[in-house]
mmCIF file of the N, C-alpha and C atoms, coordinates in Angstrom:
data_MODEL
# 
_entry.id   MODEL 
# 
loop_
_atom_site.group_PDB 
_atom_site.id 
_atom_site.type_symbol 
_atom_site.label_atom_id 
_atom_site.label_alt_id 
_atom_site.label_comp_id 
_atom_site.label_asym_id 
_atom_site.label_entity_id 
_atom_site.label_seq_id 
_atom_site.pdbx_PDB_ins_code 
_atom_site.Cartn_x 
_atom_site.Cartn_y 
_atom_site.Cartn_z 
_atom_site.occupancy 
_atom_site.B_iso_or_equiv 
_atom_site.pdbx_formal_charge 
_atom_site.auth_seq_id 
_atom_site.auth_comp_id 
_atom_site.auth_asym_id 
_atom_site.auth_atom_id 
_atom_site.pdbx_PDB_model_num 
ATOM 1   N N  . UNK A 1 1  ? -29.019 8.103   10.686  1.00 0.00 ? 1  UNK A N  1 
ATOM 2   C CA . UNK A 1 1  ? -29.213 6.675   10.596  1.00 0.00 ? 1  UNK A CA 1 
ATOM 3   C C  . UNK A 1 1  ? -29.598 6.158   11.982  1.00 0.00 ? 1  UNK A C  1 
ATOM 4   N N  . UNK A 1 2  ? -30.224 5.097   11.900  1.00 0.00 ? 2  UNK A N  1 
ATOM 5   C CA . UNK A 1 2  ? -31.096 4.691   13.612  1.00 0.00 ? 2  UNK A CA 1 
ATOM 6   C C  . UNK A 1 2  ? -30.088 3.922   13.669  1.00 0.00 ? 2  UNK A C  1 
ATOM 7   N N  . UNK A 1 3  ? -29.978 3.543   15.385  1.00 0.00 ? 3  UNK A N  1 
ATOM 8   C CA . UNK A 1 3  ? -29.220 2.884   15.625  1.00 0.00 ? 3  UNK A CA 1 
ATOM 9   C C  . UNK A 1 3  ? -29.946 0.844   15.133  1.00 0.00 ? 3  UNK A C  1 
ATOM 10  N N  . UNK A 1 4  ? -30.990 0.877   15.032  1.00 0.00 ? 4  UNK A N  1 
ATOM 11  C CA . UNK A 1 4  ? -31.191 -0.761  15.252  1.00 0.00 ? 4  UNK A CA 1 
ATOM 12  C C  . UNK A 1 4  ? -31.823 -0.903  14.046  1.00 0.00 ? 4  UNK A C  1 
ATOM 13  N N  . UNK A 1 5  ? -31.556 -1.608  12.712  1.00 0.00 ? 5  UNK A N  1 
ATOM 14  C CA . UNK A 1 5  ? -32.065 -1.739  11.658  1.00 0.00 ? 5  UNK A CA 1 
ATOM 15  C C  . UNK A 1 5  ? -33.002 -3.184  11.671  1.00 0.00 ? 5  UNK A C  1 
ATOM 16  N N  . UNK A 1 6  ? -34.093 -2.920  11.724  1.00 0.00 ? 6  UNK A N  1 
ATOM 17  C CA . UNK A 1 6  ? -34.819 -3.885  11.246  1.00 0.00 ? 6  UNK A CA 1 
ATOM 18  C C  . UNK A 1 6  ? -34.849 -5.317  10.786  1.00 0.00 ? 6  UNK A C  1 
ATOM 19  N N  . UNK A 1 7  ? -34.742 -6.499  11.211  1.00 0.00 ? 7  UNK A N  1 
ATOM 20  C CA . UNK A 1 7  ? -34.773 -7.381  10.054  1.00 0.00 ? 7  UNK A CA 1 
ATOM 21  C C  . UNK A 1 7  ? -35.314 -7.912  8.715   1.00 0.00 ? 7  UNK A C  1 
ATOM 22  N N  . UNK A 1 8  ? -36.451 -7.226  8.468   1.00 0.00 ? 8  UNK A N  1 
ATOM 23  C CA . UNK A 1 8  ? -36.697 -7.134  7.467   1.00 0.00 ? 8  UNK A CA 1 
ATOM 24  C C  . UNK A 1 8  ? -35.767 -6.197  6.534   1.00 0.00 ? 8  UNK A C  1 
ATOM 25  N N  . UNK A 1 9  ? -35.742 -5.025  7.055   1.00 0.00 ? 9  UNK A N  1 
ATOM 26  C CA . UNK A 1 9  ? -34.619 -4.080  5.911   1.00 0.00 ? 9  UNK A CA 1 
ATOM 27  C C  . UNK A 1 9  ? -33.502 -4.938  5.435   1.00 0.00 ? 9  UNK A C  1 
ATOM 28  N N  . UNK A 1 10 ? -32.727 -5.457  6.854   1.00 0.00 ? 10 UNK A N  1 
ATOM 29  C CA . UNK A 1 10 ? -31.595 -5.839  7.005   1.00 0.00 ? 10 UNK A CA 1 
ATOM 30  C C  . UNK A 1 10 ? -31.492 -7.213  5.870   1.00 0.00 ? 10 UNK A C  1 
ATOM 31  N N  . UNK A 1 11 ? -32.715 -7.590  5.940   1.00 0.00 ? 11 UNK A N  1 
ATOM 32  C CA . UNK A 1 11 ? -32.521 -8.938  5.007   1.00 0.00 ? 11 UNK A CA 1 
ATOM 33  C C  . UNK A 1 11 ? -32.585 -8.616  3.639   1.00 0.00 ? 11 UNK A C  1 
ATOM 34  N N  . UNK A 1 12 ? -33.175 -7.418  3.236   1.00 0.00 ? 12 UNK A N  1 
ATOM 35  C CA . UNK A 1 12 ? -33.193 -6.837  2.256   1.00 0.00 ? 12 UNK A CA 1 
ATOM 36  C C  . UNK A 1 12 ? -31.687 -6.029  1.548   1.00 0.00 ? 12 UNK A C  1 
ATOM 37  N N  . UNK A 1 13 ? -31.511 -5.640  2.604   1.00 0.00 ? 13 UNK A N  1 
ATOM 38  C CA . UNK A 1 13 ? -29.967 -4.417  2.158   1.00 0.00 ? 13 UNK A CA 1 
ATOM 39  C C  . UNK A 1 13 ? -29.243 -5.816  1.927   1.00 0.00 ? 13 UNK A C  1 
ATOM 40  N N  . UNK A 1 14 ? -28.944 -6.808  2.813   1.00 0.00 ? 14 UNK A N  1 
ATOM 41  C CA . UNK A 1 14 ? -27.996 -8.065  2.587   1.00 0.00 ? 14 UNK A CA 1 
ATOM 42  C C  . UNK A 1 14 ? -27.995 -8.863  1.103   1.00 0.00 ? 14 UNK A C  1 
ATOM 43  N N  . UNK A 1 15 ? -29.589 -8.527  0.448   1.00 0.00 ? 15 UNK A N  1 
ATOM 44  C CA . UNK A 1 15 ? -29.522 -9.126  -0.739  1.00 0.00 ? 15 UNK A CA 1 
ATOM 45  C C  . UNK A 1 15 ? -29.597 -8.732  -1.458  1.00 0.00 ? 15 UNK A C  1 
ATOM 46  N N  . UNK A 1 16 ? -29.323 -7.176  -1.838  1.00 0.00 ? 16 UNK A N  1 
ATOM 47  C CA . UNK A 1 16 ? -28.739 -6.199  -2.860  1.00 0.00 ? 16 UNK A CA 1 
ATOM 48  C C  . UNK A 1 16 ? -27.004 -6.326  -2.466  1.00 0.00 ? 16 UNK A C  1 
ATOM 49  N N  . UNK A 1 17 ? -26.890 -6.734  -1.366  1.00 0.00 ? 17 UNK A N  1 
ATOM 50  C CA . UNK A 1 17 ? -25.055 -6.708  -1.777  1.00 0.00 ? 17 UNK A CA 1 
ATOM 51  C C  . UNK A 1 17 ? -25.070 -7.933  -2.303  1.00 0.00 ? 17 UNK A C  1 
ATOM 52  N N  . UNK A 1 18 ? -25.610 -8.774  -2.054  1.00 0.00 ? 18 UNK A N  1 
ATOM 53  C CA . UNK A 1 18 ? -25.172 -9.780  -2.589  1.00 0.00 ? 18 UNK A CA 1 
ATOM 54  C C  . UNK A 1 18 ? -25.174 -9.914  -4.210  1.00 0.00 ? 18 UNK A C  1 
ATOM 55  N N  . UNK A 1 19 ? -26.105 -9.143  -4.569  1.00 0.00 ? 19 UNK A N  1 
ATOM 56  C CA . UNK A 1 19 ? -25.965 -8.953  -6.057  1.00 0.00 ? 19 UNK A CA 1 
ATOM 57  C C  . UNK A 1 19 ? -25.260 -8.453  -7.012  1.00 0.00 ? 19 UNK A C  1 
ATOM 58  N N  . UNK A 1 20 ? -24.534 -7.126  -6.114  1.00 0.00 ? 20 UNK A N  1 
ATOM 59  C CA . UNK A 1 20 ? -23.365 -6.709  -6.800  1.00 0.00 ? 20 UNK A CA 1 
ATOM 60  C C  . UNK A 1 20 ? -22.399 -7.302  -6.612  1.00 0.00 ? 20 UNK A C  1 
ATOM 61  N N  . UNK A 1 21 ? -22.404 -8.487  -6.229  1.00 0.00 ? 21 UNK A N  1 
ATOM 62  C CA . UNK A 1 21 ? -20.608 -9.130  -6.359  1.00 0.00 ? 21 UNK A CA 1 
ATOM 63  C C  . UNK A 1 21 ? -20.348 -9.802  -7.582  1.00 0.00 ? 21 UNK A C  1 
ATOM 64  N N  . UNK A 1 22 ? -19.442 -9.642  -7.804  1.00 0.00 ? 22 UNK A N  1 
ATOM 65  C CA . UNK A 1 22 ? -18.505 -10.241 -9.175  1.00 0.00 ? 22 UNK A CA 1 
ATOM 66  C C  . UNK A 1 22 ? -19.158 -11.764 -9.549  1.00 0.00 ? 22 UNK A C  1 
ATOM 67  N N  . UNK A 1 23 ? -19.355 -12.177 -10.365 1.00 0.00 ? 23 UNK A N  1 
ATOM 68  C CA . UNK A 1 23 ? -19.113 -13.292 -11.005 1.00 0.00 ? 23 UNK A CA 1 
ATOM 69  C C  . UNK A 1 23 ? -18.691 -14.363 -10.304 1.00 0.00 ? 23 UNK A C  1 
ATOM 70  N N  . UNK A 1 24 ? -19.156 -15.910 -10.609 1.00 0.00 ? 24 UNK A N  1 
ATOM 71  C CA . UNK A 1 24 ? -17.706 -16.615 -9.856  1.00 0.00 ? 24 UNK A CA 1 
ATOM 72  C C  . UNK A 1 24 ? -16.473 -16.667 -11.369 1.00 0.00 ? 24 UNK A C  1 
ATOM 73  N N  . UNK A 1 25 ? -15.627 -17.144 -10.650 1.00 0.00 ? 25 UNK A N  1 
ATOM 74  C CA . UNK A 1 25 ? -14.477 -17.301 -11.620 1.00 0.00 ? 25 UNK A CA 1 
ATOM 75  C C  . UNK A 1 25 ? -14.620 -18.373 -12.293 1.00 0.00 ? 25 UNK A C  1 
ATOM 76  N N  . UNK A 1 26 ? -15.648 -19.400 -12.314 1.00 0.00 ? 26 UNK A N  1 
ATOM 77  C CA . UNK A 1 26 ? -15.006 -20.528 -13.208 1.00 0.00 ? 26 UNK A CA 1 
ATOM 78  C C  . UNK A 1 26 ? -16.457 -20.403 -14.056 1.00 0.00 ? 26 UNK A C  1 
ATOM 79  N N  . UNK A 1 27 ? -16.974 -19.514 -14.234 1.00 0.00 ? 27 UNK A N  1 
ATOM 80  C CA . UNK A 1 27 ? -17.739 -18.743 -14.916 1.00 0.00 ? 27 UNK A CA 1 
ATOM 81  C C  . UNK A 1 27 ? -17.197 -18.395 -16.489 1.00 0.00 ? 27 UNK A C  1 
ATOM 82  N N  . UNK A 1 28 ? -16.170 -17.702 -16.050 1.00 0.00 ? 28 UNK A N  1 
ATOM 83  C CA . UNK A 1 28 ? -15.296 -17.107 -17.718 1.00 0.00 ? 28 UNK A CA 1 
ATOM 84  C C  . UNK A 1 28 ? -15.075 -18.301 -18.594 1.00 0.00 ? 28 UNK A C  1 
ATOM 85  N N  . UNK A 1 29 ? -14.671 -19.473 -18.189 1.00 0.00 ? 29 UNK A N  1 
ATOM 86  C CA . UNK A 1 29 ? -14.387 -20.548 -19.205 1.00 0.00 ? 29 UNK A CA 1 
ATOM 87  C C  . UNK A 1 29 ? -16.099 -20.709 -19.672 1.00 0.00 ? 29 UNK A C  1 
ATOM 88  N N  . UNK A 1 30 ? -16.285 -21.011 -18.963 1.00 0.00 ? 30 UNK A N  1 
ATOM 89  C CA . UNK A 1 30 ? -18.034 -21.704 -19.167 1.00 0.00 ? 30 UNK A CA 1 
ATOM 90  C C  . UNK A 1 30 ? -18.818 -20.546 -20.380 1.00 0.00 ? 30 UNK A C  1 
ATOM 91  N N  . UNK A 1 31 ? -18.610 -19.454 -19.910 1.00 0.00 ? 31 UNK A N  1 
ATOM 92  C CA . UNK A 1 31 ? -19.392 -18.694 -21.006 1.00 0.00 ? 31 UNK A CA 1 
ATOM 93  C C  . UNK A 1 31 ? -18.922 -18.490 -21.638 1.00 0.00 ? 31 UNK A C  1 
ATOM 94  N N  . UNK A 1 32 ? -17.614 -18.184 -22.038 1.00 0.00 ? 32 UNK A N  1 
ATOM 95  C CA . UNK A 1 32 ? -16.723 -17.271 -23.030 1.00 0.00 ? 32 UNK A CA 1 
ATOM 96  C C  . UNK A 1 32 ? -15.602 -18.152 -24.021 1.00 0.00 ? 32 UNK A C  1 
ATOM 97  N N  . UNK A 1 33 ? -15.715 -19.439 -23.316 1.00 0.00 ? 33 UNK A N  1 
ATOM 98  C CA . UNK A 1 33 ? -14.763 -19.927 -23.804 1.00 0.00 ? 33 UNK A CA 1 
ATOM 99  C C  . UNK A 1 33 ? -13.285 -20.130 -23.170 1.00 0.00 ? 33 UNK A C  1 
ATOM 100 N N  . UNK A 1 34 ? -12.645 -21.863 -22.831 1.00 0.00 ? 34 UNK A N  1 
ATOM 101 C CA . UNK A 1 34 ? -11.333 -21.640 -22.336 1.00 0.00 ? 34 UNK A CA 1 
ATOM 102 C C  . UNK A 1 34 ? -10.167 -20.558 -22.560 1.00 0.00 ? 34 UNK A C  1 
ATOM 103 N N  . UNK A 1 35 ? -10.001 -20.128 -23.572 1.00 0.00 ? 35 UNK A N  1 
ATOM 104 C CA . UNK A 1 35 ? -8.707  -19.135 -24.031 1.00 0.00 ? 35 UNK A CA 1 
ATOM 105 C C  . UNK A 1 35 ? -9.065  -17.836 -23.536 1.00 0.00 ? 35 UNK A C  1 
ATOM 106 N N  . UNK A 1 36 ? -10.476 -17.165 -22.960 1.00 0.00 ? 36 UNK A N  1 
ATOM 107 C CA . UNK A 1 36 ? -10.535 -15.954 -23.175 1.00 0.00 ? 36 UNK A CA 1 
ATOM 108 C C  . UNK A 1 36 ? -10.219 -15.379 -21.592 1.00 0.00 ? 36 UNK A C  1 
ATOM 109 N N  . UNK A 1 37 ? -9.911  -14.220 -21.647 1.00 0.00 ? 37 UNK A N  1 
ATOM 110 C CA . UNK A 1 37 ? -9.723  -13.684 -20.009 1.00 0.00 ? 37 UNK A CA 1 
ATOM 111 C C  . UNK A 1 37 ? -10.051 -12.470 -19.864 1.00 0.00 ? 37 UNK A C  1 
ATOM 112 N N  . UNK A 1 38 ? -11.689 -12.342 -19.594 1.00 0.00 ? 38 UNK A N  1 
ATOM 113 C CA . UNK A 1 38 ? -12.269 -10.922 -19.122 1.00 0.00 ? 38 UNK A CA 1 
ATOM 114 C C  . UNK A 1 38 ? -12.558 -11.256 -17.223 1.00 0.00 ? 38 UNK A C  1 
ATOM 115 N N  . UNK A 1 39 ? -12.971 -9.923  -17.123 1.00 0.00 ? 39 UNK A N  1 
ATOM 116 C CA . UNK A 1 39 ? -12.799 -10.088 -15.875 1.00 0.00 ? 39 UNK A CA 1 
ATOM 117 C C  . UNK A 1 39 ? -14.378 -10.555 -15.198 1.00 0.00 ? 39 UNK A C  1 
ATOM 118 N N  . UNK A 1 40 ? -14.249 -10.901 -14.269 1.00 0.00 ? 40 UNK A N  1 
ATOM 119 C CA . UNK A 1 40 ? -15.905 -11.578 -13.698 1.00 0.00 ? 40 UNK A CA 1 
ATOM 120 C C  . UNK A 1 40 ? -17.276 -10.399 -13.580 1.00 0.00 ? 40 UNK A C  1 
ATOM 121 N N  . UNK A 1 41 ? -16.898 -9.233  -13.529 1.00 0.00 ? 41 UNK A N  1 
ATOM 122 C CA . UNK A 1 41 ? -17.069 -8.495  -12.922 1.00 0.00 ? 41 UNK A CA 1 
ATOM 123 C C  . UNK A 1 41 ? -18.012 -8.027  -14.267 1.00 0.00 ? 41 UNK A C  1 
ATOM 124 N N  . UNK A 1 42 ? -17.669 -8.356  -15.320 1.00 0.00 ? 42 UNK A N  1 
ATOM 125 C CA . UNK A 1 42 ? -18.377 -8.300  -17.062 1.00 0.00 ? 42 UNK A CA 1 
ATOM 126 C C  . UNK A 1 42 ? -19.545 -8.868  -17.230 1.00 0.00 ? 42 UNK A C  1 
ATOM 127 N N  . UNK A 1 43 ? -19.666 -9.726  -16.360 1.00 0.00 ? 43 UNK A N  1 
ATOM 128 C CA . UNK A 1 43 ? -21.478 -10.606 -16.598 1.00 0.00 ? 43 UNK A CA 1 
ATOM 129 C C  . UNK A 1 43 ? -22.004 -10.863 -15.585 1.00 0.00 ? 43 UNK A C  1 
ATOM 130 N N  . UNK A 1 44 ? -21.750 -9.828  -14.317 1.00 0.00 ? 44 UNK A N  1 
ATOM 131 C CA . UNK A 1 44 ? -22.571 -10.102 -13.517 1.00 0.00 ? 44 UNK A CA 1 
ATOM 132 C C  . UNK A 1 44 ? -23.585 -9.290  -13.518 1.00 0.00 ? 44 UNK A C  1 
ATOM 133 N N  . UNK A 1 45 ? -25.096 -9.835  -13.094 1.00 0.00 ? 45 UNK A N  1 
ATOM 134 C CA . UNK A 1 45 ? -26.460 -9.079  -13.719 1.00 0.00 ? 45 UNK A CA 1 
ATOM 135 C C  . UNK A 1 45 ? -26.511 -7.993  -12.807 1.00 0.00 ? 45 UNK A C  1 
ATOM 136 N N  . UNK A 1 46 ? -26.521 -7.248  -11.683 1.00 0.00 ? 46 UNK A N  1 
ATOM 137 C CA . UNK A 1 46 ? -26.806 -6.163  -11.303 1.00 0.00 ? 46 UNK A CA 1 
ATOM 138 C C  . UNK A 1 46 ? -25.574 -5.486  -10.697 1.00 0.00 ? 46 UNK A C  1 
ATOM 139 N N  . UNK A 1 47 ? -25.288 -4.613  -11.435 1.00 0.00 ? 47 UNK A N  1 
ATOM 140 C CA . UNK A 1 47 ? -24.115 -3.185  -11.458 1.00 0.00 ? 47 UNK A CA 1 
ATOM 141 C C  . UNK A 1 47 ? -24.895 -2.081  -10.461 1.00 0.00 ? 47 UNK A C  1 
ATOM 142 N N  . UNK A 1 48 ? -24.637 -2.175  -9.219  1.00 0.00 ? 48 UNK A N  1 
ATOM 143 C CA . UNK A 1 48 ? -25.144 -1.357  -8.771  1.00 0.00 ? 48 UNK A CA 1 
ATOM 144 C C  . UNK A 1 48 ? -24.045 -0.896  -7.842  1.00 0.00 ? 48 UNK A C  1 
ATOM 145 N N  . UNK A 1 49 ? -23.940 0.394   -7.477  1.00 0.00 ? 49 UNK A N  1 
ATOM 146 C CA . UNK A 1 49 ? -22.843 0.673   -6.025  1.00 0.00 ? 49 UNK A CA 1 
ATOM 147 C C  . UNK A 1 49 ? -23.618 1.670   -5.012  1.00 0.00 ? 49 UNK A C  1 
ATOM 148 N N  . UNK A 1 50 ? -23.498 1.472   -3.751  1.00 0.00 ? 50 UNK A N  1 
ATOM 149 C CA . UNK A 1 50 ? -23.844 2.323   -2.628  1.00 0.00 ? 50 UNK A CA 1 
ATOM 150 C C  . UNK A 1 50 ? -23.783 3.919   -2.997  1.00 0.00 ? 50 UNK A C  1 
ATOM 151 N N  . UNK A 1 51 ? -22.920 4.330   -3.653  1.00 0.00 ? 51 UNK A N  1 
ATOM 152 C CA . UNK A 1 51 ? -22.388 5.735   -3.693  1.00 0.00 ? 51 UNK A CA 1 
ATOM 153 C C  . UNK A 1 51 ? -23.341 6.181   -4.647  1.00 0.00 ? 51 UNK A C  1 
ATOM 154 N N  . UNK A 1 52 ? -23.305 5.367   -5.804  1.00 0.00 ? 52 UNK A N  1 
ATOM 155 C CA . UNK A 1 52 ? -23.824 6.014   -6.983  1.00 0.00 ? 52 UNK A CA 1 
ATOM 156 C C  . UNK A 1 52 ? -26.087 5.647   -6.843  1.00 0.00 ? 52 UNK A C  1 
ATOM 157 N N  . UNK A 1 53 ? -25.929 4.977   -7.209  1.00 0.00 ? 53 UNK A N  1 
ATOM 158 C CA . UNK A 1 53 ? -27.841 4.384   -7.002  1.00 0.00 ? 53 UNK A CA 1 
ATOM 159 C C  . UNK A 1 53 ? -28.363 3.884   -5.336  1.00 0.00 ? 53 UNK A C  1 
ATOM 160 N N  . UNK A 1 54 ? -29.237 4.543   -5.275  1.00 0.00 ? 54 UNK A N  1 
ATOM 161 C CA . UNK A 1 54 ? -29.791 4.441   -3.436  1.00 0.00 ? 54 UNK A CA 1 
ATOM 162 C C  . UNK A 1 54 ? -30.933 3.308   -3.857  1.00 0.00 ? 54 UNK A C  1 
ATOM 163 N N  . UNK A 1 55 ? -31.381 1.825   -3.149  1.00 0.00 ? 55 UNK A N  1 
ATOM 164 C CA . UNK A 1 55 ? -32.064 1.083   -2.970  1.00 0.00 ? 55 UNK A CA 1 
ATOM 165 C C  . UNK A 1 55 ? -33.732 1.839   -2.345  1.00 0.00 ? 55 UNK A C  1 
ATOM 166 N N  . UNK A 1 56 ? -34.328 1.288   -3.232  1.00 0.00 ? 56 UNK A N  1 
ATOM 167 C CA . UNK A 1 56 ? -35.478 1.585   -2.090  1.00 0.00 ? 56 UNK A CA 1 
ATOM 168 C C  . UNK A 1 56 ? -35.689 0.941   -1.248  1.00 0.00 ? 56 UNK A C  1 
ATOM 169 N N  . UNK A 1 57 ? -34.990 -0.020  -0.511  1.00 0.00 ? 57 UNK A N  1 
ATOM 170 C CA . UNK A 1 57 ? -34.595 -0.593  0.316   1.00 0.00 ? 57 UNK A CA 1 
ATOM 171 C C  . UNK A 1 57 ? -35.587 0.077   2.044   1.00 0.00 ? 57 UNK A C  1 
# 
């Protein structure tokens, strides 16, 4: 790995994490309905993790 990453990459790698984060929480009422309790982590659109799928980043 180089030591000085790019800003372009860098702005790039920053907005694939940002995609794998959870849901917000006041999300679950809004879609699912007040009574129900899944976790945020259920409808957020890109499931991706570092370990498992590499960015072409």
């Amino acid at each position: 790995m180089t030591r000085y990453i790019h800003p372009a990459k860098k702005a790039r790698l920053a907005k694939k994490g940002r995609q794998t984060r959870w849901a917000p929480f006041w999300t679950i009422p809004k879609v699912y309905g007040p009574s129900k309790r899944i976790h945020p982590g259920r409808h957020t659109s890109v499931k991706r993790s570092w370990r498992r799928q590499n960015t072409k980043a």
